[in-house]
C-alpha positions in Angstrom: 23.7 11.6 -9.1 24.4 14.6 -10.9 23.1 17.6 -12.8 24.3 19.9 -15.3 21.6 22.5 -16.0 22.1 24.7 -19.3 20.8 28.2 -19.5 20.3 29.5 -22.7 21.4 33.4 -23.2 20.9 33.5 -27.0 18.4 31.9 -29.3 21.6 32.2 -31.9 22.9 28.9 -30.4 22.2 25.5 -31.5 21.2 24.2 -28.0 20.3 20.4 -28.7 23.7 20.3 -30.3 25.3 21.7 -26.5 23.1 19.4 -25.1 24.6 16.3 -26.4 28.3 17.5 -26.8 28.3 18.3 -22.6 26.5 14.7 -22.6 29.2 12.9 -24.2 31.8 14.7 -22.3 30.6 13.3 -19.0 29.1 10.3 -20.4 25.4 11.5 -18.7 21.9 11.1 -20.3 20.1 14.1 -21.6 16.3 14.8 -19.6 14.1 16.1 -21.8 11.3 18.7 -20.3 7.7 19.3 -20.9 7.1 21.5 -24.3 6.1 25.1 -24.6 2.1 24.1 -24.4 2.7 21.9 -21.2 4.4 24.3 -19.6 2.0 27.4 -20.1 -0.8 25.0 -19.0 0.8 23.9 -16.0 1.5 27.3 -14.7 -2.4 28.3 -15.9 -3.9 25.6 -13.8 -1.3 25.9 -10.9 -0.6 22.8 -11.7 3.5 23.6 -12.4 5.2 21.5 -9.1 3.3 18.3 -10.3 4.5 18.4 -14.2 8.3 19.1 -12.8 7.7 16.5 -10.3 7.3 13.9 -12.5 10.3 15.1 -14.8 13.0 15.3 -11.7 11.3 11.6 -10.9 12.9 10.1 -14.1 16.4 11.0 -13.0 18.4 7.9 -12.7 21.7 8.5 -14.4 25.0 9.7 -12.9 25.1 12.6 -14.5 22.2 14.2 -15.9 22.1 16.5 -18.9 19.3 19.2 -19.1 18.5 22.2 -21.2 16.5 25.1 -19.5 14.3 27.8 -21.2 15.4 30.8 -23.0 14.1 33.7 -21.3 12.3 36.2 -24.1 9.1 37.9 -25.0 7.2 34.6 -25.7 8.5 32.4 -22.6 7.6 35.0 -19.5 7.6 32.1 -17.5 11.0 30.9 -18.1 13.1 32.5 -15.0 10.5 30.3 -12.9 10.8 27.2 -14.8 14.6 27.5 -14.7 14.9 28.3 -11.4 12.4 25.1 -10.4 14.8 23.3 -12.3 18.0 24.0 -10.4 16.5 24.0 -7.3 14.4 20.4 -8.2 17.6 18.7 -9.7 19.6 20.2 -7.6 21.6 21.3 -10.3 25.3 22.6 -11.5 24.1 25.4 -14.3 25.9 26.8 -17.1 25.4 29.4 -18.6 25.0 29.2 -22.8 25.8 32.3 -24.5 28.4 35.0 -25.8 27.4 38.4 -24.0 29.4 39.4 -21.2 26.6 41.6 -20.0 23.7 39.9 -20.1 25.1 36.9 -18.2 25.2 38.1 -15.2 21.5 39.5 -15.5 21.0 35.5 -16.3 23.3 34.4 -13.3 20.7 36.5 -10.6 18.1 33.9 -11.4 20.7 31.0 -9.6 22.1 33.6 -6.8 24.2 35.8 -8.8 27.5 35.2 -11.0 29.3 34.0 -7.4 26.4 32.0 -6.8 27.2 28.5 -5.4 24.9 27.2 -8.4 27.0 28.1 -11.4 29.1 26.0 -12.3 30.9 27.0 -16.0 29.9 29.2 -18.9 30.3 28.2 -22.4 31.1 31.1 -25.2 33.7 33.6 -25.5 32.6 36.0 -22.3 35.8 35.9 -19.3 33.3 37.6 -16.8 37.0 38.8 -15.6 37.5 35.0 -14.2 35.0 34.9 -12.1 33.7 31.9 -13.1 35.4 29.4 -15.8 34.7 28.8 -19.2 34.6 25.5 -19.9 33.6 25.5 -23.6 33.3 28.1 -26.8 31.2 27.1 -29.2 31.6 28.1 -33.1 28.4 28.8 -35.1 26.7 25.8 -35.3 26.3 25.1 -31.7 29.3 22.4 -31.5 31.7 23.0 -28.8 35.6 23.8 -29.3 38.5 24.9 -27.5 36.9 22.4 -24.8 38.0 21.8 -21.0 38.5 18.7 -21.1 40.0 18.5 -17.6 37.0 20.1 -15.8 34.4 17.7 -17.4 36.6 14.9 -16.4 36.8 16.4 -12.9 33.1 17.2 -12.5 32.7 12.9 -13.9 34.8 12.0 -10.9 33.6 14.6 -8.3 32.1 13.6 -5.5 29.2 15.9 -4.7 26.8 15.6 -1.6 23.2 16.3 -3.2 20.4 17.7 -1.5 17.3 16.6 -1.4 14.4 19.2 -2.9 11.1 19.2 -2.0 10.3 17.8 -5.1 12.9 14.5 -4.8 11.2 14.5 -1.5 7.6 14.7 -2.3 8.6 12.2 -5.4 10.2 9.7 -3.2 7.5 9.6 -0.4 4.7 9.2 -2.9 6.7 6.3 -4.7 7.5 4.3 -1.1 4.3 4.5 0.0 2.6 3.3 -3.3 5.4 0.4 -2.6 4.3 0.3 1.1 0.9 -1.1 0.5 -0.1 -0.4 3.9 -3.3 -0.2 5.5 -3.9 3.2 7.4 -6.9 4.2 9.8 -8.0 7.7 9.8 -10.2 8.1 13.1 -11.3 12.1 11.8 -13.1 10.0 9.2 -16.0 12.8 8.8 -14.0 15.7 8.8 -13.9 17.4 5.6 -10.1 17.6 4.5 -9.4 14.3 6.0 -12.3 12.8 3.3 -10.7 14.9 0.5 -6.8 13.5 1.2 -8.3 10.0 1.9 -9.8 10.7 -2.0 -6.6 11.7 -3.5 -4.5 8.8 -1.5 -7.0 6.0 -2.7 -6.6 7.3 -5.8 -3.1 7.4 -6.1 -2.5 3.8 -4.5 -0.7 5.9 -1.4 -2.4 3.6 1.1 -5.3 2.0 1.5 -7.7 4.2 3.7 -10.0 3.7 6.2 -12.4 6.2 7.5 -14.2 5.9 10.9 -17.7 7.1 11.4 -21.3 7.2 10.0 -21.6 6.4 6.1 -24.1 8.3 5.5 -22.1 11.7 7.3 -19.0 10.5 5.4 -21.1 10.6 2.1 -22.5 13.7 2.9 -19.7 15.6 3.5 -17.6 14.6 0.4 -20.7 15.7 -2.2 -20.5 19.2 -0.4 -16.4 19.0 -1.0 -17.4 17.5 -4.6 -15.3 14.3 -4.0 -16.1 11.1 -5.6 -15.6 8.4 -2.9 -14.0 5.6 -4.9 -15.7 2.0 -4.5 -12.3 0.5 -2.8 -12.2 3.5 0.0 -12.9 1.6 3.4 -15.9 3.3 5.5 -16.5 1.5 8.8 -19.2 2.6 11.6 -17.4 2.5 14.9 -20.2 1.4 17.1 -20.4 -1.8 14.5 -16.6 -2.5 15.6 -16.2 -1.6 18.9 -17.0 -5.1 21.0 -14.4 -6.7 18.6 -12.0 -4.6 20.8 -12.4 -4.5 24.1 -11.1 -7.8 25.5 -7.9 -7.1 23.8 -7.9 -3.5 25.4 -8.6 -4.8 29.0 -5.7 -7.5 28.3 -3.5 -4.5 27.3 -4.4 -1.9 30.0 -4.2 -5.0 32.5 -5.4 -3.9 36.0 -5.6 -0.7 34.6 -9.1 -0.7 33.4 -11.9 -3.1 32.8 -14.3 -3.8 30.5 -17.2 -1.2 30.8 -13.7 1.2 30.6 -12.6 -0.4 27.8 -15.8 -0.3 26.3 -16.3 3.6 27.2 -12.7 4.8 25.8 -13.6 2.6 22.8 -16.6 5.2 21.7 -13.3 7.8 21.2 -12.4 7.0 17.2 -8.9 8.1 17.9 -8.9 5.2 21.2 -11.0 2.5 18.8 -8.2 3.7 15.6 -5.7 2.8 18.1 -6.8 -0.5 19.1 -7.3 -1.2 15.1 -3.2 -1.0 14.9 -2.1 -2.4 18.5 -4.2 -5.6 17.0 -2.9 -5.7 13.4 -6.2 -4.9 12.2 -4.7 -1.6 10.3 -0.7 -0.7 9.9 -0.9 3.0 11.3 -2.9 5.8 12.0 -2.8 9.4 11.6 -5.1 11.6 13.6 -5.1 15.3 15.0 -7.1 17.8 11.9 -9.7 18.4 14.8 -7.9 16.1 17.6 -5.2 18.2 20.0 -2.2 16.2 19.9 -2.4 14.9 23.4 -5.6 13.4 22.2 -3.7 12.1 19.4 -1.1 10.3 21.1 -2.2 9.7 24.5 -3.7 6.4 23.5 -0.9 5.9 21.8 1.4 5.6 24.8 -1.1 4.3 26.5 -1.5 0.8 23.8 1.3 1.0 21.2 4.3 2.1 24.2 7.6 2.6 22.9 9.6 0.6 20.6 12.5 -1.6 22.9 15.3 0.6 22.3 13.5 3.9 22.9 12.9 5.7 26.3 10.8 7.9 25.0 8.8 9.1 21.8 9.2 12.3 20.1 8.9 14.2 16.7 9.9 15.5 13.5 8.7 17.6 10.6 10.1 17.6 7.3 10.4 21.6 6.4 10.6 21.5 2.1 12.3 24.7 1.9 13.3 26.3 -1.3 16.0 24.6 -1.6 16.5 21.6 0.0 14.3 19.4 2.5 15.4 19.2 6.4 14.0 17.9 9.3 13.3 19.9 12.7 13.2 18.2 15.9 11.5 17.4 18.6 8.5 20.3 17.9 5.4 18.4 18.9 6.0 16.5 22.7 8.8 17.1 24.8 8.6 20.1 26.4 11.7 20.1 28.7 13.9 17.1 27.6 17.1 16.3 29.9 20.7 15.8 28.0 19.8 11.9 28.0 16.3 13.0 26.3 17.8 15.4 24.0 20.5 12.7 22.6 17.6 10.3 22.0 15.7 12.7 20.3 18.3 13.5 18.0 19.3 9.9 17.3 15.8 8.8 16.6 15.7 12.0 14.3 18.8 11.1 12.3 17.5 8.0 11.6 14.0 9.1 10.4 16.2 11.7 8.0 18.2 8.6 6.4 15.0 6.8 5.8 13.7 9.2 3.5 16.5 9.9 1.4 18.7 12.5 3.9 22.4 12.1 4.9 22.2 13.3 8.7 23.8 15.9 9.7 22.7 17.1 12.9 22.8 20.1 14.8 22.1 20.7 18.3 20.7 24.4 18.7 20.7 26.7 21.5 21.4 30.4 22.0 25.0 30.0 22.1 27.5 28.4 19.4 30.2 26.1 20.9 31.6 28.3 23.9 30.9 31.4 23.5 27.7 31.4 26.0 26.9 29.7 29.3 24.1 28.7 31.8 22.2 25.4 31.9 20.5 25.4 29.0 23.6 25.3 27.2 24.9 22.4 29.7 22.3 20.2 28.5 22.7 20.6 25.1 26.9 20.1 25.4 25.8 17.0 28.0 23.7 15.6 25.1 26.2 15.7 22.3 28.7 14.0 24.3 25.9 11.2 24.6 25.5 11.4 21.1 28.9 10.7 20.2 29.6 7.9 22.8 25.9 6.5 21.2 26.3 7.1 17.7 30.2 7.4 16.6 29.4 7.3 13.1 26.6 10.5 13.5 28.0 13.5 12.3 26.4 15.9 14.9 27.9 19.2 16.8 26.2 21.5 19.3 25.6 23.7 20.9 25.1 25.7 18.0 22.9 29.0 17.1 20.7 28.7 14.1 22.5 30.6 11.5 25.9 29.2 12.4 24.2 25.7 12.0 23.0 26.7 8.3 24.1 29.6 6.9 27.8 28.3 5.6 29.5 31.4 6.1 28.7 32.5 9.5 29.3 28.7 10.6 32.4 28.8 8.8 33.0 32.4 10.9 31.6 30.8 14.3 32.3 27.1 14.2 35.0 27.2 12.0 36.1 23.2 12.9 33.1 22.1 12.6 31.8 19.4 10.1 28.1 20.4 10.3 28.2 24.3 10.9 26.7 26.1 8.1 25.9 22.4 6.4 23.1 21.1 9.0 19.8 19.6 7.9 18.3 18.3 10.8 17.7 20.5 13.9 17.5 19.4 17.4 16.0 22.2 19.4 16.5 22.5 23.1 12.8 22.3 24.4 9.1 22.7 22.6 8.7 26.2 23.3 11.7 27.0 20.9 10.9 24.1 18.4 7.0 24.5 17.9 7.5 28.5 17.6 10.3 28.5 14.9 8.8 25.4 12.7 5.3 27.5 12.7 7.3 30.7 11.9 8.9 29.4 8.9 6.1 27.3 7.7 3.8 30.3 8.2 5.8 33.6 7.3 8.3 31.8 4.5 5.1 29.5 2.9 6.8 26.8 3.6 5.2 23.2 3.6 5.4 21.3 6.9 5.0 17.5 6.6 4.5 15.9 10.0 4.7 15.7 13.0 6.1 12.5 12.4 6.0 10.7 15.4 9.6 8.6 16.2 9.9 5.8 19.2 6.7 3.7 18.9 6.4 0.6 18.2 3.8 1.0 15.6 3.3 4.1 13.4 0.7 7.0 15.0 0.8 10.6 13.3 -0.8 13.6 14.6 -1.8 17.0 12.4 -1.5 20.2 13.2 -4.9 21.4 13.3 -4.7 23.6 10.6 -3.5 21.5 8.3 -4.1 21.6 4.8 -5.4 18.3 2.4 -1.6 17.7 1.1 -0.4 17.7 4.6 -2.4 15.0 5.3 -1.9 13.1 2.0 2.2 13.4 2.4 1.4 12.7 6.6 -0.5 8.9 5.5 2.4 8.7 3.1 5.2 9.0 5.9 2.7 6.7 8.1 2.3 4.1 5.1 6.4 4.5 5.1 7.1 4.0 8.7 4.8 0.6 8.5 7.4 -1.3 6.4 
């Protein structure tokens, strides 16, 4: 699917009129966005990512036709809303409008008159040829003196598009609702876990199911001010727990008994556990108060991995600006060997392409392709051979520094035979240390949203929070769970 995003630069054009020419010239479907009133009362309430979510949601069509906001006195809002746009579509922009010095001004919104974004003008400007005009338009807003040829190319283009945070946080919602899955939330007294549980019973994300004392549970969501709908499940562990323990000492055979059993049991996170190994529940997530060995200890100890799987690691989804990607393994591994590092970047390409990304995968370390040595830099070349021989079809490289894996020019500079240098979007780092630092330092000094960990390699789904988490990184983390149930 396909965009075409046009920018007003005059109120003098007729730009419905654009609108439907440029639609019949690529035979796409015209999106219509919220009104003048919506918009000022979405950005009033902070409420401006939801109302653009559900407009970005209705694209279906090949090629999609939408007109931005013309940026005056009464519309102070409408760089914002026009850059949302781009980036949420994931749009090709033209510019609309006749004044060769004001478009540029207009072109810094999308990254400047050379930015990747724009795509064509239409008016009379040249802008010295640094971008084409691929319309002028008389009076009346109808287009003449067309070019033809580049709407016919840009029909038949292909284009790969990126996913935005707001496809992303779309598509998880919408798969989830889908899902219909059952998901146990051991932390079922702590405060932000109560409030996401709200909003996800509320929205149909899952069906929830909160462990610990009623009476706690209720407390603590009239001090958040959260209605606690009728259909929310609310289960007192020490009701539940001899239900369990037989089929614990069966799966911990000779491991433990039942007074063991019956001990671990009185730990939410072991008894949440036991819920899913059964089929009582279809995943878990955990870890808003839990550290994540708490988390996913019992985890390995009574889900184990799935059959083709060695081992289990993570991912988090990082919704930059931009475009969504996925960082890997930042949650368990601390030292993975070549063979650990391949698995961890298979089972992270394939955790991408179920929500919506076309892998392609970058294996980072301190030195791009040759130019550096040592045995950190073995490992990674040792697991990208077992990559390949693994996964032909995976387009990965490595080693690869972090800006020549996805900044285009210097990986065009560095790697300049590579398929995914400058491209990537889904990172493989070398060990924790370097993956849990840099996902915190984006997440933390770029405001970022973090979804996950996401844990990859079980046989049923367990997720762990970080334990600052926020109420919508839980919400999106019982999505992915609900997700990873199918």
């Amino acid at each position: 699917m396909k965009t075409l995003l046009l920018i007003p630069t005059t109120s003098q054009i007729n730009m419905q009129t654009v609108a439907q020419n440029v639609a019949d010239l690529t035979d796409g479907t015209i999106v219509a966005i919220p009104s003048h009133d919506e918009l000022v009362n979405a950005i009033s309430d902070n409420n401006l990512d939801d109302l653009l979510e559900t407009v970005i949601a209705e694209q279906s069509a090949p090629v999609s036709v939408v007109v931005g906001v013309l940026a005056d006195e009464s519309r102070p809002y409408a760089n914002r809303v026009n850059r949302e746009l781009a980036t949420g579509f994931d749009a090709d922009v033209i510019l609309v409008g006749d004044n060769d010095i004001r478009l540029p001004v207009f072109a810094s919104v999308f990254g400047g008159i050379k930015g990747e974004r724009i795509w064509g003008i239409i008016g009379t400007a040249e802008l010295s040829g640094k971008v084409q005009v691929v319309a002028r338009t008389d009076k009346g807003g109808h287009l003449s003196e067309i070019d033809g040829g580049a709407f016919d190319n840009y029909k038949t283009s292909e284009r790969t598009q990126k996913l935005s945070p707001y496809a992303f946080r779309n598509q998880v919602v919408r798969l989830a609702q889908n899902a219909k899955k059952r998901i146990v939330l051991p932390e079922g007294d702590e405060p932000r876990t109560i409030e996401a549980a709200v909003i996800c019973q509320n929205r149909r994300i899952a069906q929830c199911v909160l462990l610990g004392d009623p009476a706690k549970i209720r407390a603590v969501a009239d001090e958040r001010g959260v209605t606690l709908p009728d259909d929310i499940e609310i289960i007192e562990p020490t009701g539940v727990i001899e239900k369990y323990v037989a089929p614990m000492v069966e799966r911990r055979k000779g491991k433990l008994d039942e007074a063991g059993a019956r001990q671990a049991l009185q730990d939410t996170v072991y008894l949440g556990t036991m819920m899913l190994q059964v089929g009582d529940v279809d995943g878990l997530v955990s870890g808003a108060v839990h550290t994540t060995a708490d988390t996913i200890r019992p985890a390995f100890q009574l889900i184990k991995t799935a059959p083709e799987y060695s081992l289990v690691s993570s991912v988090f989804f990082m919704l930059l600006p931009e475009q969504v990607v996925v960082y890997g393994d930042c949650a368990v591994n601390p030292n993975p060997t070549a063979e650990q590092l391949a698995e961890i970047a298979i089972q992270s390409a394939e955790s991408a392409k179920a929500f919506g990304i076309d892998p392609k995968v970058a294996l980072i370390s301190y030195s791009t392709m040759n130019s550096g040595s040592g045995p950190d830099v073995d490992t990674v070349k040792g697991a990208l051979e077992i990559v390949r021989e693994k996964a032909p079809k995976l387009k990965v490289d490595g080693p690869l520094q972090f800006d020549a894996a996805s900044v285009p020019s210097v990986g065009k500079q560095k790697a300049p035979n590579s398929d995914v240098a400058g491209d990537a979007n889904v990172f493989i780092f070398p060990d924790l240390n370097t993956g849990n630092t840099t996902y915190k330092a984006v997440q933390r000094t770029a405001g970022v949203i973090s979804v996950g960990p996401m844990l990859q390699g079980l046989n049923k789904p367990v997720n762990d929070l970080s334990r600052g988490c926020l109420v919508d990184d839980i919400v999106y983390t019982i999505a992915l769970t609900a997700i990873q149930a199918v």
